[in-house]
C-alpha positions as a Python dict, from the first residue, in 0.01 Angstrom:
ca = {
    (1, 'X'): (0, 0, 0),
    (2, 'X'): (-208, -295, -49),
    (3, 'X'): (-400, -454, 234),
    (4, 'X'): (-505, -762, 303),
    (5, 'X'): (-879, -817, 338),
    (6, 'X'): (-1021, -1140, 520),
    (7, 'X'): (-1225, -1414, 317),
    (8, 'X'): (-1587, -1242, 152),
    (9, 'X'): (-1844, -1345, 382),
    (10, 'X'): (-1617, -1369, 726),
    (11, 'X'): (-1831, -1070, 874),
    (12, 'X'): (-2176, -1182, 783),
    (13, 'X'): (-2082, -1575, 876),
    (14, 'X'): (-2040, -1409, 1202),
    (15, 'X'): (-2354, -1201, 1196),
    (16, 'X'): (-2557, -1569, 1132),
    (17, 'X'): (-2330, -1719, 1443),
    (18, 'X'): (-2493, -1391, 1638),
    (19, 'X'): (-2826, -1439, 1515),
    (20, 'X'): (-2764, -1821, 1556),
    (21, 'X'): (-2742, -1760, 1930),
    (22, 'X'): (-2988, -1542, 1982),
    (23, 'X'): (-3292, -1759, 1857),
    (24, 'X'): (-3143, -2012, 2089),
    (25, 'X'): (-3143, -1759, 2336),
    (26, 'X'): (-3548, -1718, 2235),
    (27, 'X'): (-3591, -2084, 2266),
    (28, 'X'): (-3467, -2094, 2603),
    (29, 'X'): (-3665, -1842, 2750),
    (30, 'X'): (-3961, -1994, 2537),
    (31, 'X'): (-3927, -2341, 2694),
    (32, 'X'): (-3887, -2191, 3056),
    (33, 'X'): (-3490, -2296, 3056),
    (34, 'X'): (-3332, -2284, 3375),
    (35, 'X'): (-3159, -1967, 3512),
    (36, 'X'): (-2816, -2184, 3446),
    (37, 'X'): (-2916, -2251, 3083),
    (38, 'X'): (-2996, -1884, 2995),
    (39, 'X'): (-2730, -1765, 3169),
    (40, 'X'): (-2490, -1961, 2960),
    (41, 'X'): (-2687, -1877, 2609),
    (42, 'X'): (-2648, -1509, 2686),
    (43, 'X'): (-2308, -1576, 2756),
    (44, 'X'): (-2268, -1716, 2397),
    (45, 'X'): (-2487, -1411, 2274),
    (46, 'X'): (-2204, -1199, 2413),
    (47, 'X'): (-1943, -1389, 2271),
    (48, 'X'): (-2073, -1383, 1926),
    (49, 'X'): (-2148, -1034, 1970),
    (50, 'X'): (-1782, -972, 2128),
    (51, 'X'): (-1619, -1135, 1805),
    (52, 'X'): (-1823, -986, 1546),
    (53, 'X'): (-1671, -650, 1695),
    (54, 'X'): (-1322, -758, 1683),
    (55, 'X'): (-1328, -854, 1385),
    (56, 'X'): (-1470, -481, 1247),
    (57, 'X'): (-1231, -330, 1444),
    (58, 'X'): (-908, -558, 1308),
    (59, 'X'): (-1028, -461, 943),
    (60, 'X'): (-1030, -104, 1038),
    (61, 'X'): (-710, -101, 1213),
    (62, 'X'): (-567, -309, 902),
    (63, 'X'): (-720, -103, 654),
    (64, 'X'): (-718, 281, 803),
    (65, 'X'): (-406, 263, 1037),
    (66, 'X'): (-162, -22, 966),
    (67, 'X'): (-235, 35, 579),
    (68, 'X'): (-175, 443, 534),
    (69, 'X'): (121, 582, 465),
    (70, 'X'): (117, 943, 582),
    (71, 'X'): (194, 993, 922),
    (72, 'X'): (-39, 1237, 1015),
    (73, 'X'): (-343, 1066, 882),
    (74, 'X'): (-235, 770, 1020),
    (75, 'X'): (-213, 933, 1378),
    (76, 'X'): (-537, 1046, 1323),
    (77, 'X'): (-735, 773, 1203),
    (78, 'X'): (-559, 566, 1525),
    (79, 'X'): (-755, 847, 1727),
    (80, 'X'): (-1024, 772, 1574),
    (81, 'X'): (-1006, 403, 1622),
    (82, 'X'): (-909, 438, 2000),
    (83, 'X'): (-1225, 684, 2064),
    (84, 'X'): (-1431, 414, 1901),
    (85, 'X'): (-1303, 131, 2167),
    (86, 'X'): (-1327, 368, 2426),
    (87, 'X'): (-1675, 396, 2340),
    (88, 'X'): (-1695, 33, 2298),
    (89, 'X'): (-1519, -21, 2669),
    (90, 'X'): (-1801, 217, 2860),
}
């Protein structure tokens, strides 16, 4: 079966939208920010972190679950995928 893979590039745009947020994170705390201010950069840290991590997981779940055949791998590699957001979730 052939799957679907999203646009070259997609994860590492999302890795500069991370990194992105994280220097302004840096310049924040560098200029003394308010609490508020930091609170709501870290807040976009997270979120850029938090999507970056979907989107692994979608591809994997595209490519190793939704895209195999076989049953039994299939069951398996869904195992897999589950302990990884359960490890994610802690």
């Amino acid at each position: 079966m052939t799957v679907a893979h999203p646009p070259a590039g997609t994860l590492r745009t999302r890795v500069h939208i991370l990194a992105g947020q994280v220097e302004a994170l840096e310049r924040a705390l560098a200029r003394e920010a308010p609490p508020e201010d930091i609170l709501v950069q870290i807040a976009a840290v997270r979120g850029a972190a938090q999507a970056l991590m979907m989107q692994v997981l979608d591809e994997r779940l595209r490519d190793e679950v939704v895209g195999e055949d076989d049953a039994a791998r299939r069951a398996a590699r869904a195992d897999r995928l589950l302990q990884l957001l359960r490890g994610y979730a802690r």
